[in-house]
N, C-alpha and C positions, 0 to 999 in steps of 0.2 A: 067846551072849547070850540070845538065846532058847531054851534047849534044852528049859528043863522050866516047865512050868504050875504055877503057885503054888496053893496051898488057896485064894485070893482070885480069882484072874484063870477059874479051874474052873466056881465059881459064877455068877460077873459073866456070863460069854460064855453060857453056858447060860441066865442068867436075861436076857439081852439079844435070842440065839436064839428062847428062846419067844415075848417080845414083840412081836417082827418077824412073827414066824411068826400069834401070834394077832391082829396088828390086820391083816395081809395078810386072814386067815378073815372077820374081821368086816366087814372094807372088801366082799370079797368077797362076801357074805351079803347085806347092807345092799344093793350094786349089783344082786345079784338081786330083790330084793325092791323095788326102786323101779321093774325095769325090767317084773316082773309088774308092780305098779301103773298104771303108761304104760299099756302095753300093754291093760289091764281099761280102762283110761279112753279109750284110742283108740277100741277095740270099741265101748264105749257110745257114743260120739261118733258112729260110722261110723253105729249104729243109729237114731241119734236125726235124721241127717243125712238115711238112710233111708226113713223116717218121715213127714220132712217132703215130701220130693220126691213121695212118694207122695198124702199131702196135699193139693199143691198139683198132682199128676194129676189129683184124682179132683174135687176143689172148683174148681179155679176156670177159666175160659172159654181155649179154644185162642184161636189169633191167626184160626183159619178160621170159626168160630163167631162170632167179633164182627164181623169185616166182612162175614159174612149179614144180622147182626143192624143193624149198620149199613145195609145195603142195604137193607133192608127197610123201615128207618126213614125214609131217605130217599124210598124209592117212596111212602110213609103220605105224609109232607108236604107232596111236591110234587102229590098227588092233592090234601090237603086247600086245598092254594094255588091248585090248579086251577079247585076249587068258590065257593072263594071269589071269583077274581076273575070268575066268572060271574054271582056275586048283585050286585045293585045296592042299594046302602044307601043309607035316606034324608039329605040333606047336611042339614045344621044352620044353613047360611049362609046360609037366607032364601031360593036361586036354586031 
């Protein structure tokens, strides 16, 4: 039944062959090329991620710097609460 390949069926398989064969390359191609992509946009993410962390090393306040900073603030006020409750202001109420 099958013994011999027709002048039709030669072409078809061979032109079906390459088909497969080139959208397999291109699928293939296309998949590299999206995973360079990622990959460029993970790197610049990673840097930019980087970046910031270093950022926010260099600008903004430790947790051990603020509660100095607090400490210190609180020694100011309760000195300034001290002075003050030493002054005696004059009342207003006529006594």
């Amino acid at each position: 039944m099958f013994k011999y390949l027709t002048v039709v069926e030669l072409p078809l398989l061979g032109g079906m062959f390459w088909f497969f064969w080139r959208a397999r390359r291109d699928g293939d191609a296309a998949f590299n090329d999206h995973r360079q992509r990622t990959d460029r946009a993970i790197g610049h993410i990673r840097e930019r991620i980087a970046a910031d962390k270093l950022d926010v090393a260099k600008n903004y306040a430790s947790s051990e710097s603020l509660k100095d900073v607090e400490r210190r603030l609180t020694r100011h006020l309760l000195r300034i609460e001290a002075k003050l409750d030493r002054i005696s202001l004059p009342r207003t109420d006529g006594a």
